[in-house]
C-alpha positions as CSV (number, residue, x, y, z in Angstrom):
1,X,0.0,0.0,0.0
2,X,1.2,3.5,-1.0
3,X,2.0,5.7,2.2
4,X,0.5,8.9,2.1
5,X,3.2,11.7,1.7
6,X,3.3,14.2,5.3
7,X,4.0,17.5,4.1
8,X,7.7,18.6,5.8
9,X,5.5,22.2,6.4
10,X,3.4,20.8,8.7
11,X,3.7,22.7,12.9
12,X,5.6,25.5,11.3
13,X,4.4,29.2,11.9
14,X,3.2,31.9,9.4
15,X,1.5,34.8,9.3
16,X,-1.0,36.3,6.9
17,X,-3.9,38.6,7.2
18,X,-7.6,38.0,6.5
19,X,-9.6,39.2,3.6
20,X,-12.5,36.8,4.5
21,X,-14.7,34.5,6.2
22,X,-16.5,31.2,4.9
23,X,-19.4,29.9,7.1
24,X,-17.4,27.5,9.4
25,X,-16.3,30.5,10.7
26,X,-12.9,29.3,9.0
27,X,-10.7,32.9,8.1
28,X,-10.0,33.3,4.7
29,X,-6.4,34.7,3.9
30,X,-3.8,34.2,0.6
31,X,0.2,34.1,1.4
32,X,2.4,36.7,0.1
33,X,3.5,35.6,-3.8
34,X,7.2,35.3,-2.2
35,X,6.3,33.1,-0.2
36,X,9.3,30.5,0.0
37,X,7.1,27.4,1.1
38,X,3.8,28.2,-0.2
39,X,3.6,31.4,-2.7
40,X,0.3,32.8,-2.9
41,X,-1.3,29.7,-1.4
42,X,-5.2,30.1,-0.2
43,X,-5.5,29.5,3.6
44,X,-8.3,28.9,5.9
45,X,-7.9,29.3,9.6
46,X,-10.7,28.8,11.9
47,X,-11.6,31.3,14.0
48,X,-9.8,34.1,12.5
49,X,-12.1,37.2,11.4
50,X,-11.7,39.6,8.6
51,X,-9.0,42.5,9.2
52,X,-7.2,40.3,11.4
53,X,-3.6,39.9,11.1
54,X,-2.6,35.7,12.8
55,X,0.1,33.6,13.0
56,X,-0.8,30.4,12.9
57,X,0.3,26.7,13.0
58,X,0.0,24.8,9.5
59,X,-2.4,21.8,10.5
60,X,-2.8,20.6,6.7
61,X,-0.9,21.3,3.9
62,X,-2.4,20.4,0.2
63,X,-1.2,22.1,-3.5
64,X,-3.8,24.3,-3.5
65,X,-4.2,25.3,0.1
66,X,-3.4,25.1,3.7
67,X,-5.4,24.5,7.0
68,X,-3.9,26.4,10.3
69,X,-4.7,26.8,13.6
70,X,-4.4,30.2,15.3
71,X,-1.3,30.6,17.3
72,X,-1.6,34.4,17.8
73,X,-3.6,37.5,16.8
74,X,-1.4,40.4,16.0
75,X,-4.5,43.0,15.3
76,X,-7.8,41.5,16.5
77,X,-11.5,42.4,15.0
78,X,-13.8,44.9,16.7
79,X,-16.1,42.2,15.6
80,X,-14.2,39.9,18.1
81,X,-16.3,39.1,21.4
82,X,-15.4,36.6,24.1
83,X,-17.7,33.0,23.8
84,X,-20.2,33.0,26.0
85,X,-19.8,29.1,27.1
86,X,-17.0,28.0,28.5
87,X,-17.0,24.7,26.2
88,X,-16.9,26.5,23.0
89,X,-13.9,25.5,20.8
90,X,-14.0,21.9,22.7
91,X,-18.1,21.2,21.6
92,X,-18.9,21.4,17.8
93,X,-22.3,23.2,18.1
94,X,-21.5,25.9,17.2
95,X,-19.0,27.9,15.3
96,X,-19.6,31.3,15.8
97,X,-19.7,32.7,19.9
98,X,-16.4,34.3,19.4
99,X,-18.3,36.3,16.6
100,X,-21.1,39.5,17.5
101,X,-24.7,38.8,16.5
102,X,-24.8,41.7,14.0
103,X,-21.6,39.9,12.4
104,X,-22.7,36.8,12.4
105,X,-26.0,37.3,10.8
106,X,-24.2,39.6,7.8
107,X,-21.8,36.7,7.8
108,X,-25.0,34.4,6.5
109,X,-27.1,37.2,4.6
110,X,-23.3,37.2,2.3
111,X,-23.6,33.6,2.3
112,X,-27.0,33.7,0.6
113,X,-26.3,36.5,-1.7
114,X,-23.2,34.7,-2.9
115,X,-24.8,31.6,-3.4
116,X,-27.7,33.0,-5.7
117,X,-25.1,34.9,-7.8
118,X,-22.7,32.7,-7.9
119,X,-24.5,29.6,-8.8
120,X,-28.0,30.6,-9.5
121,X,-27.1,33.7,-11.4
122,X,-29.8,35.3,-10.3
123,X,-29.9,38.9,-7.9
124,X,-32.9,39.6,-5.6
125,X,-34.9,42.7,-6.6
126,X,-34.9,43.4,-2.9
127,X,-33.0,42.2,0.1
128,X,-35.1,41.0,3.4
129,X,-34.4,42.7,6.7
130,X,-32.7,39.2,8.6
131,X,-35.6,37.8,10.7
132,X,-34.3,37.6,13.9
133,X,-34.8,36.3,17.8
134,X,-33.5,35.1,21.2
135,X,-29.3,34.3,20.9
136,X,-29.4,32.0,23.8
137,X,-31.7,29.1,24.7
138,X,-33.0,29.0,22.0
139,X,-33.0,25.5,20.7
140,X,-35.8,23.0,22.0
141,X,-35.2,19.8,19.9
142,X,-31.7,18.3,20.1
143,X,-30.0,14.7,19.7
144,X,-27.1,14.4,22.4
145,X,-24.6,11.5,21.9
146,X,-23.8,9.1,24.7
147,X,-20.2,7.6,25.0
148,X,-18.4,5.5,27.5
149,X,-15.4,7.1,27.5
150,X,-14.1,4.8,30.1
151,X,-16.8,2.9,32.6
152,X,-14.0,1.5,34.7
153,X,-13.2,4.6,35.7
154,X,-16.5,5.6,36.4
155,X,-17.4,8.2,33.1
156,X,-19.9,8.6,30.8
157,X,-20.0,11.4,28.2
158,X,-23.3,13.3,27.6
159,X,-23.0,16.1,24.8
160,X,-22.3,17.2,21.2
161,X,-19.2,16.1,19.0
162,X,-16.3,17.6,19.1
163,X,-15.5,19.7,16.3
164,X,-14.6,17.7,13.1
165,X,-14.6,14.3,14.7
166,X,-16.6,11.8,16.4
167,X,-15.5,12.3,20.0
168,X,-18.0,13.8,22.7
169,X,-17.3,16.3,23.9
170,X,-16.8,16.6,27.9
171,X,-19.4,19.2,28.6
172,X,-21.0,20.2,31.6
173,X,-23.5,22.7,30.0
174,X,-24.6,24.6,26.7
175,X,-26.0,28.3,26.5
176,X,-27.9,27.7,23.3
177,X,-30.1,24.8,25.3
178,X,-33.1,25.9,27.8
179,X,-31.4,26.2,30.8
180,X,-32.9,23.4,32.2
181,X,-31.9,20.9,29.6
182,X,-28.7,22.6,30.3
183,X,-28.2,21.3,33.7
184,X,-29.8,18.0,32.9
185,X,-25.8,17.3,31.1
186,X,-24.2,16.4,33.9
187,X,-27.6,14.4,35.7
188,X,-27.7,12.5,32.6
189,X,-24.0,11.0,32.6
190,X,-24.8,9.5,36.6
191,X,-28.5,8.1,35.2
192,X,-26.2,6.1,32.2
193,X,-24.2,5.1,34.6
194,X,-26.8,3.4,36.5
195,X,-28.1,1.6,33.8
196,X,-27.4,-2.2,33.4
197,X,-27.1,-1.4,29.9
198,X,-24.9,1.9,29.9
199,X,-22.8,0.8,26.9
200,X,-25.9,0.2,24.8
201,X,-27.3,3.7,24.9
202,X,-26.0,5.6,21.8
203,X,-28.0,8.2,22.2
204,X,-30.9,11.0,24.3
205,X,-33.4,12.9,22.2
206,X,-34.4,16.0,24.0
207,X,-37.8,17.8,22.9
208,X,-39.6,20.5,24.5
209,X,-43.1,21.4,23.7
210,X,-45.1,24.5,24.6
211,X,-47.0,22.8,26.8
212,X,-48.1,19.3,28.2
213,X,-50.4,17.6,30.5
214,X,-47.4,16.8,33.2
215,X,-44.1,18.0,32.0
216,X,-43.3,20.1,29.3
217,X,-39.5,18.1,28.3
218,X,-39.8,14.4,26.5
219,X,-36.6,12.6,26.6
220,X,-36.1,9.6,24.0
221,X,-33.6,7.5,25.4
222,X,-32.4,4.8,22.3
223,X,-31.7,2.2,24.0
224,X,-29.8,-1.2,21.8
225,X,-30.9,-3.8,24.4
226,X,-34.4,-4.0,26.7
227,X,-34.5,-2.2,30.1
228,X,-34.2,-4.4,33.5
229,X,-37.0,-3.7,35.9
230,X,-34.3,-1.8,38.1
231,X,-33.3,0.4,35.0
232,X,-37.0,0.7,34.3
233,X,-37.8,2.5,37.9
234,X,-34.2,4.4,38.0
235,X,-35.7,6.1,34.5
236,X,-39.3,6.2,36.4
237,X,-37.3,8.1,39.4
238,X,-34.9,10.4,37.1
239,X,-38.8,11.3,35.3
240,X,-40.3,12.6,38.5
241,X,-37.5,14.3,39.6
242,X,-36.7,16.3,36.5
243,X,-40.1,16.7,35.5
244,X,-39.6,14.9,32.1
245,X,-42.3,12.7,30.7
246,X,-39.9,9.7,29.5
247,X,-39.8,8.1,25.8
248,X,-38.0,4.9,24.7
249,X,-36.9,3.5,21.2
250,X,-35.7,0.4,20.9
251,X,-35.0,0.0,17.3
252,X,-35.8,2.5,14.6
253,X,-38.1,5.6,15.1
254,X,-41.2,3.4,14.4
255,X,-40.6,1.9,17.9
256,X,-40.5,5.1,19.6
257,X,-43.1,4.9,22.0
258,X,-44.0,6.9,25.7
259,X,-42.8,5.1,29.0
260,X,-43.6,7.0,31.9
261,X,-46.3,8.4,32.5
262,X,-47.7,6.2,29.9
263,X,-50.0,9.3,28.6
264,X,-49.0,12.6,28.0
265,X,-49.6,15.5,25.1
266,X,-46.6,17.3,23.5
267,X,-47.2,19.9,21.2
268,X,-46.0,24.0,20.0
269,X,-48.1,27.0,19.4
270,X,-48.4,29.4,16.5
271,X,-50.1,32.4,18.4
272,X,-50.4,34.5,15.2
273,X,-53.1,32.0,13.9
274,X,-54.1,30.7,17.2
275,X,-52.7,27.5,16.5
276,X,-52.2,24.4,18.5
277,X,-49.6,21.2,16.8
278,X,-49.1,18.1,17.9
279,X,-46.3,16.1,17.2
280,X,-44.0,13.1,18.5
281,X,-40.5,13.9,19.9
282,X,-38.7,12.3,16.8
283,X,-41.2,14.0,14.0
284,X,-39.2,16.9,12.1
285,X,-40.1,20.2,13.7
286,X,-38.4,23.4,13.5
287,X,-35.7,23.6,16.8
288,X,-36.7,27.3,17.4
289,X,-40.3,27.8,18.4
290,X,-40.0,31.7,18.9
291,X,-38.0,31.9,15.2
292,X,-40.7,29.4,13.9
293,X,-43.5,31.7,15.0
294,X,-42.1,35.0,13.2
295,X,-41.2,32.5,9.8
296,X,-44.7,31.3,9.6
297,X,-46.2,34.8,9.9
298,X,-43.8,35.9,7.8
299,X,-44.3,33.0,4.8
300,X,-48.1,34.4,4.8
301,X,-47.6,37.8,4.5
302,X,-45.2,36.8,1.7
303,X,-47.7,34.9,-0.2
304,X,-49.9,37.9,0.1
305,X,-53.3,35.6,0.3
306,X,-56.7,36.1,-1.3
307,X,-59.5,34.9,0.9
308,X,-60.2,33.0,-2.8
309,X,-56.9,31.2,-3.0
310,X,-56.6,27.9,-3.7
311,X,-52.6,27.7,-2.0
312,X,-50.2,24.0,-2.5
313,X,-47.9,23.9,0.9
314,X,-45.0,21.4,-0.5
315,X,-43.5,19.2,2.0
316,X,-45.9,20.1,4.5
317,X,-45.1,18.2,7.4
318,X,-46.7,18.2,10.4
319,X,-48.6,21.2,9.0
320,X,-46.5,23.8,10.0
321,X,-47.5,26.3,7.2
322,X,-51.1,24.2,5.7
323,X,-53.1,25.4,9.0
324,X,-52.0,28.8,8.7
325,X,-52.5,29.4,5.7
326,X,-56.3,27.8,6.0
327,X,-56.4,30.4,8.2
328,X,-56.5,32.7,5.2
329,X,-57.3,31.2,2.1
330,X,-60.0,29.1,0.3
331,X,-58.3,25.7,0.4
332,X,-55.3,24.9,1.1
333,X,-53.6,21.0,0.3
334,X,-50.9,20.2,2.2
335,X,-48.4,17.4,0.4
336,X,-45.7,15.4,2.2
337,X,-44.1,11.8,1.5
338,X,-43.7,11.0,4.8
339,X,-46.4,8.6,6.4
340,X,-46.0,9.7,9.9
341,X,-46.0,13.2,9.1
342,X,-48.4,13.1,7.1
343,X,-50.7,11.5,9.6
344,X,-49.7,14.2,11.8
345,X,-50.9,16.7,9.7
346,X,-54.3,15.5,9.3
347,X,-54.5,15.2,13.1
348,X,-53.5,18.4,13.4
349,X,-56.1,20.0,10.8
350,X,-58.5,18.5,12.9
351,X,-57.8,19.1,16.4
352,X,-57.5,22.6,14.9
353,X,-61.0,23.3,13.2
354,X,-59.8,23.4,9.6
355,X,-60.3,20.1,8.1
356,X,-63.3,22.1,6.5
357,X,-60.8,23.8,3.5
358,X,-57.3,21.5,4.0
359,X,-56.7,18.4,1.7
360,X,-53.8,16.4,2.2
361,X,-52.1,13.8,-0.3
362,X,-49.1,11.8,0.4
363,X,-46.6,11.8,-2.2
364,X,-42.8,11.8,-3.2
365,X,-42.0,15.2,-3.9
366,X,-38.6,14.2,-5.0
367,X,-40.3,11.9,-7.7
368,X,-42.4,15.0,-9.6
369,X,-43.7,14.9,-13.6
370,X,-45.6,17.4,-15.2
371,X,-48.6,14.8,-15.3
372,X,-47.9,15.1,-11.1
373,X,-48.1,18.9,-11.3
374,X,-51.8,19.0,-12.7
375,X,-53.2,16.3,-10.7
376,X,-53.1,18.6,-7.8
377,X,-54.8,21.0,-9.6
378,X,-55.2,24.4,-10.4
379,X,-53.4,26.7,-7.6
380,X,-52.3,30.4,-7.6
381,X,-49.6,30.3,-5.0
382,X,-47.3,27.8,-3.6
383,X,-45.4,27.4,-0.4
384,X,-42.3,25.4,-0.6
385,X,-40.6,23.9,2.2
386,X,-38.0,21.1,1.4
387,X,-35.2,19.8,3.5
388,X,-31.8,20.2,2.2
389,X,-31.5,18.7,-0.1
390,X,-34.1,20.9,-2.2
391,X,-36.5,20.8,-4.7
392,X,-34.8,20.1,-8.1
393,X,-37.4,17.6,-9.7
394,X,-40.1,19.9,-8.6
395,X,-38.8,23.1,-10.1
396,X,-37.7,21.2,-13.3
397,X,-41.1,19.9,-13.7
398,X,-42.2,23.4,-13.4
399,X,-40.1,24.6,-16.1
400,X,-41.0,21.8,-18.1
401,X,-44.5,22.8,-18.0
402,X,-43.4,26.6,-18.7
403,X,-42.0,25.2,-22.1
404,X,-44.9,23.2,-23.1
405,X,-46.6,24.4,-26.7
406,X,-50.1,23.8,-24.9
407,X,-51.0,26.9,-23.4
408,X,-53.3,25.1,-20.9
409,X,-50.3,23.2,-19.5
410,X,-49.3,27.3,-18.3
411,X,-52.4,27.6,-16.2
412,X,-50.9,24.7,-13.4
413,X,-47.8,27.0,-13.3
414,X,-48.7,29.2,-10.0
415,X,-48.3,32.9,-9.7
416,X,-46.3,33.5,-7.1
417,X,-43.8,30.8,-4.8
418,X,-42.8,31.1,-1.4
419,X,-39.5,29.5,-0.9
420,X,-38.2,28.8,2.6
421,X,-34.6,27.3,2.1
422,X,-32.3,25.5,4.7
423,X,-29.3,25.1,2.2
424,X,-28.5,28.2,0.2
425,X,-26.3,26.3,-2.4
426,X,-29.6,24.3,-3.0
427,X,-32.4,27.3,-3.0
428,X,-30.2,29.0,-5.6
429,X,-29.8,26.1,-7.8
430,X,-33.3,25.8,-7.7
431,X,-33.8,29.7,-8.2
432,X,-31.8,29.2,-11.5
433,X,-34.1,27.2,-12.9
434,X,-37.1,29.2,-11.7
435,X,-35.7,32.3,-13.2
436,X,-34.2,31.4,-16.3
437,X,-36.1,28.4,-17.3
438,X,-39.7,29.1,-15.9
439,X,-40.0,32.5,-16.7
440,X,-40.0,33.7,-12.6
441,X,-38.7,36.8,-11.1
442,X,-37.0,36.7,-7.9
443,X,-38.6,39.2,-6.1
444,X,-37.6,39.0,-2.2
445,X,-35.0,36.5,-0.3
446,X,-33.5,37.0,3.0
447,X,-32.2,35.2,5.7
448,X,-34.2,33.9,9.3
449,X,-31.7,32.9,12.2
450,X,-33.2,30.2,13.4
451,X,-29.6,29.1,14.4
452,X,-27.7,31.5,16.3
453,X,-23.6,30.8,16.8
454,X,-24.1,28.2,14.1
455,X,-23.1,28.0,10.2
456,X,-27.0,26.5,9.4
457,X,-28.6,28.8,7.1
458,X,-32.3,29.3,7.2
459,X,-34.0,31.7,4.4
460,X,-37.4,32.5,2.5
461,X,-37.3,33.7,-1.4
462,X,-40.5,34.8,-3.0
463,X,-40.3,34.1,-7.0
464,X,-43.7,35.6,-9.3
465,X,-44.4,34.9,-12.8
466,X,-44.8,38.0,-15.0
C-alpha cells in the first residue's frame, strides 16, 4: 500500500492577514506571492475574522491550500467578542460565539447573496431585513450522543461532537439549550451510569413542547438492548425528579413509544393563527419555536393571500405552514411523503378546526412529472418547504410545464412561490431554474436565524411569474 506523503511544512508558523470568512467561521487569507514554502497559497484558519492579522500553525498542507490553527492575533477584530460558554472550541455546536450577532447574521445574509449569484445567477430585486430572535436558549429539539469514555473509571460522556470528529465532547453545560436541559448534562451522565445497559445507549433525544399535560420536556432514550425492571424505575425516578415525561426507542423511530407516564400530550403553538400542533419527539419540527412563530407569519404575509386562494404547501409536514395558511385562504392542500407526518398533519387540521378547506395527499415530492403537477390542480400560489436537499425535480417539472406548446399546461404554473430554504447552495440552484427556465422573477430573499452561533442557514425567497 502507498503511504501517504506528510508535508515537511506541517507545525511551522506563518503569518497572513484576513480578507475573508466562509461559514465554518474558518478565516480566509492568501500568502504573500514570495512566499518561499507556499507562494500565494489560499489559507483557511478557523476562528480568524476579517481585518485580522494571525500567526498560525499549519495543520494541513495540500497544493492548492493550507489548513492552520491560530497561534496568535497580531490585530484583533472589533467584531471579536469573548464566547459565551465556557466549552466553546472543545463542543462542535457551534462555530460562531467568538463572533457578535450583528456579524454573524451579515456573515450568513453574504452567504445567501453569494450563493444566488454565484450559482443561481440570479440577484434579488430586494433584500429581506434578517428575521431575527432570542441568541441563547433558544434551541428546544436536540440529539445528544452518549459515549463510555471509560466505565471503569466511572465516566460517561453526555453532549455534542467535538469539532470535526466523532468524540464527545466533555461538557457540563450549553448556553444555546433551555437552561434546564442545560443542567440535565451532567444528571444524565450519573443516570447512564446506573443503567445495566450503559454501553448500549448511543444516544438521548431532547424535545420541549409549549405545553403538556405533566411535563413540558420528553426525553427519548435509544436504547440497543431491553431495560431491566431496576433500570425501568431508575428512569421512572430520574422522570419525577426532573419533570420529564420519559420516551424509549428500541429499534428505529417506528418503535419510539412513551414510557412514563404512559399518557401525555406534547405539542408548540403558533399564536399568530391561534394555532395548536401536535407532534411526536422524533417528528421533524423546526428547533426554534420563537424563530418558527415569526417565519410562519412571515411566509403568509409573503404569499400575500386572497381569501379565494386555492394555495399548494410542499413538503408540508406536520402542517407547519397548511393550518396557517387555512387560516386565510380558500383551500389549502398540504403534500408530504412521509407517512408519519403526514398522519400528523391531518391530526392536526383536525384538532385545529380546519379540516373544513385543507386536503392532504401523500406523495414523493422528489419523484415530480408534469402529469404530477396538474393532478393537484389548479393553484395560484405555492409554499415550498424542502429539507436540504431541495426541490430540483419539482422546479424542473415546473419549467418543463413553462415550455410546453399547450397553453393550458401554463395555467398549473402558480403565480407567485414562497420559498423557505435550509441550504442556500440548493435554493439558488433551484432559483436558476425558476428564473431562467420558468419565466419567474425573484422578487424578495432574505435570511431567518433560526440558528444562532451556528453555520445552518435558514431563508425564505419569494419568486412571481410575470
Amino acid at each position: 500500500m502507498r503511504k501517504k506523503s506528510i508535508s515537511p511544512l506541517l507545525g511551522q508558523k506563518k503569518s497572513v492577514e484576513i480578507y475573508a470568512i466562509d461559514l465554518e467561521a474558518n478565516g480566509i487569507g492568501r500568502l504573500p506571492e514570495d512566499d518561499p514554502h507556499a507562494p500565494g497559497k489560499v489559507v483557511f484558519i478557523n476562528g480568524a475574522m476579517i481585518g485580522e492579522k494571525v500567526t498560525y500553525a499549519i495543520t494541513q498542507d495540500k497544493s492548492r491550500f493550507q489548513k492552520g490553527k491560530i497561534n496568535s492575533i497580531q490585530s484583533e477584530s472589533f467584531s471579536r467578542i469573548k464566547p459565551r460558554c465556557e466549552w466553546y472550541g472543545n463542543c462542535g455546536g457551534c462555530t460562531m460565539q467568538h463572533i457578535d450577532s450583528r456579524t454573524q447574521i451579515a456573515i450568513k445574509q453574504r452567504a445567501l447573496e453569494d450563493n444566488l449569484r454565484l450559482i443561481g445567477r440570479v440577484t434579488p430585486q430586494l433584500i429581506m431585513r434578517p428575521i431575527v430572535s432570542s441568541d441563547w436558549g433558544y434551541r428546544h429539539r436536540t440529539r445528544l450522543s452518549v459515549v463510555n469514555r471509560s466505565i471503569k473509571k466511572g465516566t460517561v460522556l453526555v453532549g455534542f461532537h467535538e469539532p470535526q470528529n466523532r468524540y464527545v465532547s466533555d461538557m457540563t453545560s450549553c448556553e444555546i439549550l433551555p437552561s434546564e436541559w442545560s443542567d440535565l448534562l451532567v444528571p444524565l451522565r450519573e443516570l447512564v451510569m446506573e443503567l445495566s445497559i450503559r454501553d448500549r445507549i448511543p444516544q438521548i433525544e431532547l424535545s420541549r413542547g409549549d405545553a403538556s399535560i405533566s411535563r413540558k420536556s420528553v426525553m427519548v432514550i435509544r436504547h440497543l438492548l431491553p431495560f431491566t425492571e431496576t433500570d425501568e424505575e431508575l428512569l421512572k425516578k430520574f422522570s419525577d425528579q426532573h419533570g420529564l415525561w420519559i420516551w424509549t426507542q428500541a429499534q428505529g423511530v417506528e418503535t419510539t413509544k412513551p414510557f412514563y407516564p404512559i399518557e401525555g400530550e406534547l405539542f408548540y403553538t403558533i399564536p399568530e393563527f391561534g394555532l395548536k400542533l401536535h407532534y411526536h419527539p422524533t417528528d421533524f419540527t423546526q428547533v426554534n419555536h420563537a424563530m418558527n412563530q415569526v417565519m410562519v407569519k412571515k411566509a403568509i404575509e409573503l404569499l400575500v393571500i386572497d381569501p379565494k386562494d386555492r394555495i399548494l404547501d410542499l413538503f408540508c409536514g406536520i402542517g407547519n405552514f397548511t393550518l396557517a395558511i387555512a387560516k386565510k385562504a380558500h383551500q389549502v392542500l398540504g403534500i408530504e411523503g412521509s407517512h408519519q407526518l403526514f398522519e400528523r398533519a391531518k391530526n392536526n387540521a383536525l384538532i385545529n378546526q380546519v379540516d373544513h378547506n385543507t386536503d392532504w395527499l401523500e406523495a414523493n415530492l422528489f419523484d415530480v412529472t408534469t402529469n404530477t403537477i396538474k393532478s393537484w390542480g389548479l393553484a395560484s400560489k405555492w409554499l415550498i418547504d424542502p429539507p436540504r436537499d431541495g426541490a430540483f425535480t419539482l422546479v424542473n417539472a415546473l419549467a418543463e410545464l413553462g415550455k410546453s406548446l399547450d397553453a393550458n399546461d401554463h395555467q398549473f404554473l402558480p403565480k407567485r412561490i414562497v420559498y423557505v430554504s435550509c441550504n442556500p447552495a440548493t435554493l439558488a440552484r433551484d432559483a436558476e431554474v425558476l428564473v431562467h427556465q420558468t419565466g419567474y422573477q425573484l422578487l424578495q430573499a432574505g435570511i431567518m436565524n433560526m440558528f444562532p452561533h451556528t453555520s445552518h442557514v435558514e431563508s425564505i425567497a419569494v419568486f412571481e411569474r410575470a
